[in-house]
N, C-alpha and C positions, 0 to 999 in steps of 0.2 A: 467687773468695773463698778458696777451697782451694786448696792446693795438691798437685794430685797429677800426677807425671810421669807413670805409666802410661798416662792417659786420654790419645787422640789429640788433636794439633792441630782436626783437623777435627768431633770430638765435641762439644768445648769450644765451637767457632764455632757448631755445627748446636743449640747448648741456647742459648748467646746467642740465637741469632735467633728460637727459642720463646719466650723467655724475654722478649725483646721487643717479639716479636707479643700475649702477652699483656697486658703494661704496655697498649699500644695499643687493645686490646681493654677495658681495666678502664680508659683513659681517660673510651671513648665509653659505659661504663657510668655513670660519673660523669658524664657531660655530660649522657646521658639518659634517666639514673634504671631504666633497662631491666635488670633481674639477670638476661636470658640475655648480653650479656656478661660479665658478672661469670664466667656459667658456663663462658662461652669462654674465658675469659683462664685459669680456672684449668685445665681442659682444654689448654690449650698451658704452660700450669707444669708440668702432669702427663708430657708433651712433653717438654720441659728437663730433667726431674729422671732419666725414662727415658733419654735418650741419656747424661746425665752425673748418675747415682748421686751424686756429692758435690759438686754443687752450691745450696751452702747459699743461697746466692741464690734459690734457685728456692722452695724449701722458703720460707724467709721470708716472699716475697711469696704463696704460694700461700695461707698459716697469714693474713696478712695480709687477706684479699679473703675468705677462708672465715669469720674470724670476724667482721668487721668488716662487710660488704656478703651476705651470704649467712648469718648468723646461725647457723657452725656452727662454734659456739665451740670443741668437745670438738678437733676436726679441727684446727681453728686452732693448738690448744695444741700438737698432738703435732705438727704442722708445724715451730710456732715450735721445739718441743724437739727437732727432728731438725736445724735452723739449728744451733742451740748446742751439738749435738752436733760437729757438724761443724767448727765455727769459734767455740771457746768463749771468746774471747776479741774477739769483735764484739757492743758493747754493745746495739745496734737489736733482737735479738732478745728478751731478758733485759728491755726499757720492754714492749714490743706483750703477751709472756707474761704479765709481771706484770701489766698493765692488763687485759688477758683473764681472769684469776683472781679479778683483784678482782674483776669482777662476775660472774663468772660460775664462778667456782673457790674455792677453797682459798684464804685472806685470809692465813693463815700462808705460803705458798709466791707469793704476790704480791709480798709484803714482802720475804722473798726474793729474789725478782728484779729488783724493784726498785732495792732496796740494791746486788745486782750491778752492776747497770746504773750507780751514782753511782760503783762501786769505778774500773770500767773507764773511766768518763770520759767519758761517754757527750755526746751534743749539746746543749750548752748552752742553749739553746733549749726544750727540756724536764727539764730537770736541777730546775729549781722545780716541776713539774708532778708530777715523780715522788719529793721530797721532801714534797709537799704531801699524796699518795694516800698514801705512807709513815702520816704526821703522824695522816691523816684511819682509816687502818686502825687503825693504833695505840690511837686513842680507842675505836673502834668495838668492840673487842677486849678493852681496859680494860670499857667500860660493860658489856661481854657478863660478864665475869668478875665485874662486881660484881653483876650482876643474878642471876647464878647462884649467888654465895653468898649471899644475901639467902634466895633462896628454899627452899635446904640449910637457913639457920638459923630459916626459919619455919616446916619443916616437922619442925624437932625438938620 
């Protein structure tokens, strides 16, 4: 996903195949329903990321599987934000963030991401999905705001 000459040939290959021992491992967690894969797979992201520091790949899927099957949302976010650091210009991380915040973060900084996510052009396939959580933040934020001055001017 990066590109960094430094790293060796063989670094590169040795976090690949962490990286895809993990996928394999968060398969058979999806297949079934067991979250000690889940914890293995991220345990070999953790693998991949070791051998190769800048591999936004790794970071992605790790933030991936943490927030989404292992319900650790906070980890997830600072994964997904170490992706985007890395490769700030791959939309995938910027939908997973934002949909992470929505529920679980900051509805200003979802929106955000979000919005990034439709700049970059991201997979059309969810391009409605994360126009619609936009729409639906939006409101949410709108009604927060009106309910909050309502109650400033009933308690003047």
């Amino acid at each position: 996903m990066t590109d960094e000459p430094d790293i060796a040939l063989w670094r590169r290959a040795l976090a690949y195949w962490w990286y895809t021992w993990g996928l394999s491992l968060c398969y058979w967690g999806i297949r079934t329903a067991e979250q000690s894969f889940f914890r293995a797979g991220v345990r070999s992201f953790d693998r991949a990321i070791h051998v190769w520091p800048g591999f936004a790949g790794g970071f992605y899927r790790r933030g991936l599987i943490r927030g989404r099957e292992l319900s650790q949302h906070l980890q997830g976010i600072a994964d997904l934000t170490m992706a985007i650091e890395l490769y700030p210009e791959w939309p995938d991380p910027y939908l997973q963030r934002g949909l992470f915040q929505r529920f679980h973060g900051d509805p200003h900084a979802a929106i955000t991401d979000l919005q990034r996510y439709l700049e970059l052009g991201g997979d059309r396939a969810w391009r409605g999905e994360a126009e619609r959580q936009i729409a639906m933040l939006q409101a949410e934020l709108d009604e927060n705001a009106r309910a909050e001055d309502k109650k400033i001017e009933d308690g003047r």
